[in-house]
N, C-alpha and C positions, 0 to 999 in steps of 0.2 A: 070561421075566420078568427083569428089570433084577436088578443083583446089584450091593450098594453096599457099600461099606468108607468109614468117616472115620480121617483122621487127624490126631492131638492131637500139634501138633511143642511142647513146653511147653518147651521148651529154646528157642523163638525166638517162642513165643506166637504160632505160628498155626494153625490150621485149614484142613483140606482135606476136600468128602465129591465121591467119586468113584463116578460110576456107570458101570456096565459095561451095554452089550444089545448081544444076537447078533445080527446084520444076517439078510437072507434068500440074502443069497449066503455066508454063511457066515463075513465078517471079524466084528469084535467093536470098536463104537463105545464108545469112552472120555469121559465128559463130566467136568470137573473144576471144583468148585466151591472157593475159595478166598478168605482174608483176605488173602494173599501175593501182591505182583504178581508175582515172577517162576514162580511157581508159574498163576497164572492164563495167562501169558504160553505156558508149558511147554504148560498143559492149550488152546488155541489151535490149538499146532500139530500135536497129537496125530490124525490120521486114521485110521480105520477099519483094524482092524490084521487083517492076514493072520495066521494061525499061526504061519509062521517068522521072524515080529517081536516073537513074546513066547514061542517055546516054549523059549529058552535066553537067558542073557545074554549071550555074545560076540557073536551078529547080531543084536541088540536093536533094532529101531525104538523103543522106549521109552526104553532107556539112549541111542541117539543123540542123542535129542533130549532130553533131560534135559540131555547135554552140553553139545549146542547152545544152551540156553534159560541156560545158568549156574548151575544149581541146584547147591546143595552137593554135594560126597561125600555128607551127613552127614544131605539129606534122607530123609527117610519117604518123602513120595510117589511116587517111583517103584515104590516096592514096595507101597505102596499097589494102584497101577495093576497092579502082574504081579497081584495076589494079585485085586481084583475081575473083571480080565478070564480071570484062571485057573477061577473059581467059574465063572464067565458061560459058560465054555468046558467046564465039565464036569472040569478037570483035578483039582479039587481040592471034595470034595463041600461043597456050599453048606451043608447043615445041618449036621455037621461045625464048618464055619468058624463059624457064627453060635452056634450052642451052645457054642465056645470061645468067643467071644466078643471073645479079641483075641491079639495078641501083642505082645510088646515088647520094647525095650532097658532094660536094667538101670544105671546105670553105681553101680561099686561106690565104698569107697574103699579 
């Protein structure tokens, strides 16, 4: 079953909903829906990810390409993507995440 996270960047007023499904060979396809062209552009180049491209950030295929794509420091959806393709992947329990319901940044003053 697809495993979906949105994300609400209200700091640059756009939207992202990102769906996760486990392939039959075992990677984990990421679709990314967007208001944001470089974020549309990011979710593009996004392929079907092995394990050892989302199970840490230092050898990120996700962080790569975020790189690559131009995307903020400051964006959400890269983490967007670790966090639906970790549910998708079992890493992190889906009912869990959907009964939190979310997480966030705070910024104080």
């Amino acid at each position: 079953m697809v495993s979906r996270v949105r994300v609400d960047m209200t700091i640059c007023a756009h939207k992202a909903l990102i769906d996760a499904d486990m392939q039959h060979d075992s990677t984990v396809k990421a679709r990314i829906r967007s208001t944001c062209r470089e974020v549309r552009r990011f979710g593009k180049m996004i392929k079907p990810l092995h394990m050892e491209e989302y199970i840490s950030i230092r050898d990120s295929g996700i962080m790569e390409l975020a790189h690559e794509s131009n995307l903020t420091p400051t964006c959400l959806v890269p983490a967007g993507v670790f966090n639906a393709v970790w549910m998708e992947a079992g890493l992190i329990s889906k009912r869990y995440a959907q009964n939190s319901k979310s997480i966030c940044v705070i910024f104080e003053e």
